[in-house]
SEKOL-25807 format. One record per residue: x, y, z of N, C-alpha, C, O, CB in turn; residue number from 1; residue in three letters. Coordinates in nm, 2 decimals, padded with zeros to 4 digits. Glycine has a CB too. Example, Ala and Ser with C-alpha at 12.3 -4.5 7.8 and 13.67 -1.06 7.14 Angstrom:
// residues 2
{{01.32, -00.57, 00.78}, {01.23, -00.45, 00.78}, {01.32, -00.33, 00.78}, {01.42, -00.33, 00.85}, {01.13, -00.45, 00.90}, 1, ALA}
{{01.28, -00.22, 00.71}, {01.37, -00.11, 00.71}, {01.29, 00.00, 00.79}, {01.34, 00.11, 00.80}, {01.41, -00.06, 00.57}, 2, SER}
//
This chain:
// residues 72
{{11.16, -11.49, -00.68}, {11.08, -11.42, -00.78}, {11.15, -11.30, -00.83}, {11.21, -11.22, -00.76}, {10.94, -11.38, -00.72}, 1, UNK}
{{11.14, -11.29, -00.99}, {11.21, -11.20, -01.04}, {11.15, -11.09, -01.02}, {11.03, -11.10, -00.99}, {11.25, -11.21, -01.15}, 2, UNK}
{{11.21, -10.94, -01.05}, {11.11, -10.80, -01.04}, {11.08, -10.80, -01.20}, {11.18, -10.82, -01.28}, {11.21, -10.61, -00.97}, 3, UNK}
{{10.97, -10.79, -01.26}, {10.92, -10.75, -01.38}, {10.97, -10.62, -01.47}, {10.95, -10.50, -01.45}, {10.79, -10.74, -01.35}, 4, UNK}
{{11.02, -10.66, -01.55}, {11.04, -10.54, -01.63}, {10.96, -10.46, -01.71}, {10.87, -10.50, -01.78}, {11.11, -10.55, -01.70}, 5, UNK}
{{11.02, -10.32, -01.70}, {10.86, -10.26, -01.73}, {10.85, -10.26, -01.94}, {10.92, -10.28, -02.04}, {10.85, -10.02, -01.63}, 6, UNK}
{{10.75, -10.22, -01.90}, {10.72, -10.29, -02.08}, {10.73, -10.17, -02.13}, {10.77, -10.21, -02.24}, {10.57, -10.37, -02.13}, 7, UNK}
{{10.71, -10.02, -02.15}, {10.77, -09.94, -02.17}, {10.91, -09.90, -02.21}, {10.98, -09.92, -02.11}, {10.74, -09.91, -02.11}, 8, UNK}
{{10.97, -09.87, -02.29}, {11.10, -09.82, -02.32}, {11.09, -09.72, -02.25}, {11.00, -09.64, -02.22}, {11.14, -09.79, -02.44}, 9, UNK}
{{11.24, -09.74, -02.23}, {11.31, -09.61, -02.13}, {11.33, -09.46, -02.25}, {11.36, -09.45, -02.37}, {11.52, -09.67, -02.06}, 10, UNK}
{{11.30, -09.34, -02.12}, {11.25, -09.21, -02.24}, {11.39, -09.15, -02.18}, {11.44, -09.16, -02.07}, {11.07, -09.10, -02.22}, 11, UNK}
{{11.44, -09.07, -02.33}, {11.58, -09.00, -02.28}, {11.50, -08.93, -02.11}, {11.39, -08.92, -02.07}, {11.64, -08.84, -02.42}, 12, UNK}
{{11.66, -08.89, -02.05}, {11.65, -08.85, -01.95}, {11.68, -08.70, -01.94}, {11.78, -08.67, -02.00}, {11.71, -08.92, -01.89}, 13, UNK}
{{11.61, -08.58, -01.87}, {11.59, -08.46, -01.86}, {11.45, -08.42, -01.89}, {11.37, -08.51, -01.91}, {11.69, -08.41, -01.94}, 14, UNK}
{{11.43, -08.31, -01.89}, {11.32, -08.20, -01.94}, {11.32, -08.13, -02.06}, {11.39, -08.03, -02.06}, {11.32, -08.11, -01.88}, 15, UNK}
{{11.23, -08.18, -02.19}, {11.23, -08.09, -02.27}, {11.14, -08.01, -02.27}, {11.04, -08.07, -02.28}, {11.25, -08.12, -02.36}, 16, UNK}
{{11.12, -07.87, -02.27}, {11.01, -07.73, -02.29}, {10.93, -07.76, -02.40}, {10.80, -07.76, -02.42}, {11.08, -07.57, -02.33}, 17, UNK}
{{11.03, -07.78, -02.47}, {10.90, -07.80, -02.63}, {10.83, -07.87, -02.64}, {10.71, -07.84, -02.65}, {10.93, -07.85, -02.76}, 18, UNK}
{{10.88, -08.05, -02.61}, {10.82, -08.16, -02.57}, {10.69, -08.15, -02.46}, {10.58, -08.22, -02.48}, {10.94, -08.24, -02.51}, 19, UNK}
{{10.70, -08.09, -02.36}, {10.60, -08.05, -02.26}, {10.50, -07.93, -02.27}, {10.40, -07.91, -02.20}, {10.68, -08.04, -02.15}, 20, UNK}
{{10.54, -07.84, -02.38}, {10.45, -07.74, -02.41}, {10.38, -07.80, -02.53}, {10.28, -07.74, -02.56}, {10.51, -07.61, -02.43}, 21, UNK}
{{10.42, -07.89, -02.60}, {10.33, -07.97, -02.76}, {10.21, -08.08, -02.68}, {10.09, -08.08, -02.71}, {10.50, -08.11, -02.89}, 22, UNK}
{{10.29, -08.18, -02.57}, {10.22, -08.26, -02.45}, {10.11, -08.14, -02.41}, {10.00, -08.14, -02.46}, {10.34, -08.33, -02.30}, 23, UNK}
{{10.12, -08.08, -02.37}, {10.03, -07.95, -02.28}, {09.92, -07.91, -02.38}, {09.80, -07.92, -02.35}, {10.14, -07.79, -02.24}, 24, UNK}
{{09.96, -07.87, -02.47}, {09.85, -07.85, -02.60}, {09.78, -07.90, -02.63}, {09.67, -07.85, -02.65}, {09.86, -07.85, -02.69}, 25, UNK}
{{09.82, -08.07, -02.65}, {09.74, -08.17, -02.72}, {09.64, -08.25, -02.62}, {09.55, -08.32, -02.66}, {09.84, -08.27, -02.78}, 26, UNK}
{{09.66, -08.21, -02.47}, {09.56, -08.24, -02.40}, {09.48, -08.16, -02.34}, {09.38, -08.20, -02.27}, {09.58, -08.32, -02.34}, 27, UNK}
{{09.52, -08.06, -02.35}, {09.42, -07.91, -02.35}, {09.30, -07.94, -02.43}, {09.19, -07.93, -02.38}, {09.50, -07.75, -02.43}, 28, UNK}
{{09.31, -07.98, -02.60}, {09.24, -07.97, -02.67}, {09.13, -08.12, -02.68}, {09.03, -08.14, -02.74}, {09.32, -07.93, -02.78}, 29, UNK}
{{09.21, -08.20, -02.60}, {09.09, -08.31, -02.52}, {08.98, -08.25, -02.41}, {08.91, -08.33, -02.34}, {09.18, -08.43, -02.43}, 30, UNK}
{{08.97, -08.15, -02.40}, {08.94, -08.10, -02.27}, {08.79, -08.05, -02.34}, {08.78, -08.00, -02.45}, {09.06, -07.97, -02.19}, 31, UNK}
{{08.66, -08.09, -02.21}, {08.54, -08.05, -02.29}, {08.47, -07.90, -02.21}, {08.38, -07.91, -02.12}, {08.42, -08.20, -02.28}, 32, UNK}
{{08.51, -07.78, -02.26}, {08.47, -07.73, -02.19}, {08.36, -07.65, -02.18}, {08.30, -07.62, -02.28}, {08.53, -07.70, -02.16}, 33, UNK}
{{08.30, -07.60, -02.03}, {08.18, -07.54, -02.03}, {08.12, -07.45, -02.04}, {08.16, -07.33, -02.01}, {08.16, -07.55, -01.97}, 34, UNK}
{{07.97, -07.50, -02.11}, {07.95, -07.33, -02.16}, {07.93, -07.23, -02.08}, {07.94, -07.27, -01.96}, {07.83, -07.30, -02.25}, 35, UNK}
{{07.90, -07.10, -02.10}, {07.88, -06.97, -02.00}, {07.75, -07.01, -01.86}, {07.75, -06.99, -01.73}, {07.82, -06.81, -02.13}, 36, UNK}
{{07.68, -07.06, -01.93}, {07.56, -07.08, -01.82}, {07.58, -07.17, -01.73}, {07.54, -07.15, -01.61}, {07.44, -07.12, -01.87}, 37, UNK}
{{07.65, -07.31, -01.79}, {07.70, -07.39, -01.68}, {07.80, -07.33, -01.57}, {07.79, -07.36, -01.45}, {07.75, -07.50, -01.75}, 38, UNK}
{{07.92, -07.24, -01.63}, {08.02, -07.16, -01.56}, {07.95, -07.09, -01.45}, {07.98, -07.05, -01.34}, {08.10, -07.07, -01.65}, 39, UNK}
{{07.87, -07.08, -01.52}, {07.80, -06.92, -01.40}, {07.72, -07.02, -01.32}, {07.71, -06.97, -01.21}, {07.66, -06.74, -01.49}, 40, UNK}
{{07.66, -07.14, -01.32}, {07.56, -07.18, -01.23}, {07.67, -07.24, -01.13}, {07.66, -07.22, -01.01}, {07.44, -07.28, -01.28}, 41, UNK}
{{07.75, -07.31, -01.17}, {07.81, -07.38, -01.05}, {07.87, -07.27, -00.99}, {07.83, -07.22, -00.88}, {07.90, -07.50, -01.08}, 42, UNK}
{{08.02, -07.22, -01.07}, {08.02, -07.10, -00.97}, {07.94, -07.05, -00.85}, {07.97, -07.06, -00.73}, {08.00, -07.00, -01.04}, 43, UNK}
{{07.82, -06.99, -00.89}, {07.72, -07.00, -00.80}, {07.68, -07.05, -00.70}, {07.62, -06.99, -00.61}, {07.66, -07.00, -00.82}, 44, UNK}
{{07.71, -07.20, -00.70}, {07.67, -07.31, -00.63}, {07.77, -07.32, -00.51}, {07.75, -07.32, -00.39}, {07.67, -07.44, -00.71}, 45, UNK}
{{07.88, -07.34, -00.58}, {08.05, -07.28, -00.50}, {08.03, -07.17, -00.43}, {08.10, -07.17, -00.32}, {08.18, -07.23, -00.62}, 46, UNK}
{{07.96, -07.06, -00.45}, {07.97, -06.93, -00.39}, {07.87, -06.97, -00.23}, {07.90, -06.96, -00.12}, {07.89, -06.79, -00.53}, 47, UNK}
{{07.80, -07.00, -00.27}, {07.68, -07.03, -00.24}, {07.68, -07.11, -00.06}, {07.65, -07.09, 00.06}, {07.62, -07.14, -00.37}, 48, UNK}
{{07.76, -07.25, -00.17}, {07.79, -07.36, -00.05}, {07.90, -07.31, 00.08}, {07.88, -07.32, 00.20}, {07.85, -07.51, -00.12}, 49, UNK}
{{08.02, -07.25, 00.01}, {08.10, -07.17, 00.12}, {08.06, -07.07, 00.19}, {08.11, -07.04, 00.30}, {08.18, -07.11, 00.07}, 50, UNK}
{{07.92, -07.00, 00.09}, {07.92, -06.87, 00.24}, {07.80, -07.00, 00.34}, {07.84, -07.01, 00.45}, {07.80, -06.60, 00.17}, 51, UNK}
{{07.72, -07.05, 00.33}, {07.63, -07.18, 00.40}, {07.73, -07.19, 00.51}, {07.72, -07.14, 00.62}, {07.61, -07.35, 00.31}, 52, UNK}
{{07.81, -07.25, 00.47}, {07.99, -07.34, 00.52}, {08.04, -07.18, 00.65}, {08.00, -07.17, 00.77}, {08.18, -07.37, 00.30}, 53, UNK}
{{08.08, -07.13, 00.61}, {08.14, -06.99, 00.64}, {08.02, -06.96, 00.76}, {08.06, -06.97, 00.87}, {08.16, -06.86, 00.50}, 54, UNK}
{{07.92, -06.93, 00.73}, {07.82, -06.87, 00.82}, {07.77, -06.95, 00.92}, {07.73, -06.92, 01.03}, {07.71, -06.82, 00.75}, 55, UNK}
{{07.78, -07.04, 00.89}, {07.71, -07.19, 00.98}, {07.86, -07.23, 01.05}, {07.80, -07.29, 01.13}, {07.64, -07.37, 00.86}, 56, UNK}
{{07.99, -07.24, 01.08}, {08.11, -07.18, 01.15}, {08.12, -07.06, 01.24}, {08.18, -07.05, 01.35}, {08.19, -07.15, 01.05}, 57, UNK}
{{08.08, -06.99, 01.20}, {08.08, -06.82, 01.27}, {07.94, -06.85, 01.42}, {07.95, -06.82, 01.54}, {08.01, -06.65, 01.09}, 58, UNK}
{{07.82, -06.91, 01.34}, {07.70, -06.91, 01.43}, {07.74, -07.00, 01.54}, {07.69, -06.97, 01.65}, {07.57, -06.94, 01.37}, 59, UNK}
{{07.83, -07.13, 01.53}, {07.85, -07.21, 01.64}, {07.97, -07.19, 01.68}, {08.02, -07.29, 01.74}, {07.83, -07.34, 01.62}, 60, UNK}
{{08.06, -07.08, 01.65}, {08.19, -07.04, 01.73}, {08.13, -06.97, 01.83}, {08.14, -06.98, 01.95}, {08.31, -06.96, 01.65}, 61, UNK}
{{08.06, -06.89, 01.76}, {07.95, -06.79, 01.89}, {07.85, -06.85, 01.98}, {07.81, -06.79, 02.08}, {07.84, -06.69, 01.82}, 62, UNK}
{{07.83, -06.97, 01.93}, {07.72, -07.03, 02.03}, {07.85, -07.06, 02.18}, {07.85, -07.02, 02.30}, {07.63, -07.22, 01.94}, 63, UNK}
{{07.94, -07.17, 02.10}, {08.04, -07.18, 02.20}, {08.14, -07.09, 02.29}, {08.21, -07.11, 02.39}, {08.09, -07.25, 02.16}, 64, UNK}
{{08.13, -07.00, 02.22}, {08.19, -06.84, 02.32}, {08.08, -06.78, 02.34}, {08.10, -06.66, 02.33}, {08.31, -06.71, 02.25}, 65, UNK}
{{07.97, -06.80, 02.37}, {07.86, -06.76, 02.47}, {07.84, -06.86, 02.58}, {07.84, -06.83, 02.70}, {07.73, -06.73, 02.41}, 66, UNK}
{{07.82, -06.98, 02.53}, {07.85, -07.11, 02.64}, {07.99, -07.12, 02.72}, {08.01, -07.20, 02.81}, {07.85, -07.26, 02.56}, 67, UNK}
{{08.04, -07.05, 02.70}, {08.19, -07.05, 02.76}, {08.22, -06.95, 02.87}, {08.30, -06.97, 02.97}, {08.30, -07.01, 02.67}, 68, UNK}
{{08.13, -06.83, 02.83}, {08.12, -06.73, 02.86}, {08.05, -06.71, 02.99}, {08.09, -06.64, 03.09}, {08.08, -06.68, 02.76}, 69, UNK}
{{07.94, -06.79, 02.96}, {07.80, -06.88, 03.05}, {07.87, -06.95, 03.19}, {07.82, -06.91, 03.30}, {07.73, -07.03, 02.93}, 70, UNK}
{{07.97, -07.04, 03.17}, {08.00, -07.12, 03.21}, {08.07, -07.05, 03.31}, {08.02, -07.01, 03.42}, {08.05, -07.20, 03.13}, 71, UNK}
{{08.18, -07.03, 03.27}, {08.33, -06.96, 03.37}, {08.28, -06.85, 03.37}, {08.34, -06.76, 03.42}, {08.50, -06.94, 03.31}, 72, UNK}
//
């Protein structure tokens, strides 16, 4: 079995800045973004769920260095 060739043409080879800052632009401006109220609620939600996350971590590190504590 042969390997398939790709159906794409081959693109010069290197990095162009211009080329990748014009690419960078043009799909920036595909981008749908959100208004202030939506920004600020999830934010919030994010803020929210980490300190949950963070505080609920801290209460059962302490449960288990008082059980430890208990123990030995």
């Amino acid at each position: 079995m042969q390997k398939s060739v790709p159906e794409t043409p081959e693109t010069q080879s290197g990095f162009s800045p211009t080329e990748f800052f014009g690419d960078t632009r043009e799909e920036l401006s595909k981008v749908i973004w959100p208004s202030q109220q939506q920004w600020i609620g999830e934010s919030a939600a994010v803020i929210l769920m980490v300190t949950l996350v963070a505080t609920t971590i801290y209460l059962v590190d302490n449960l288990f260095s008082w059980l430890a504590k208990a123990v030995f």
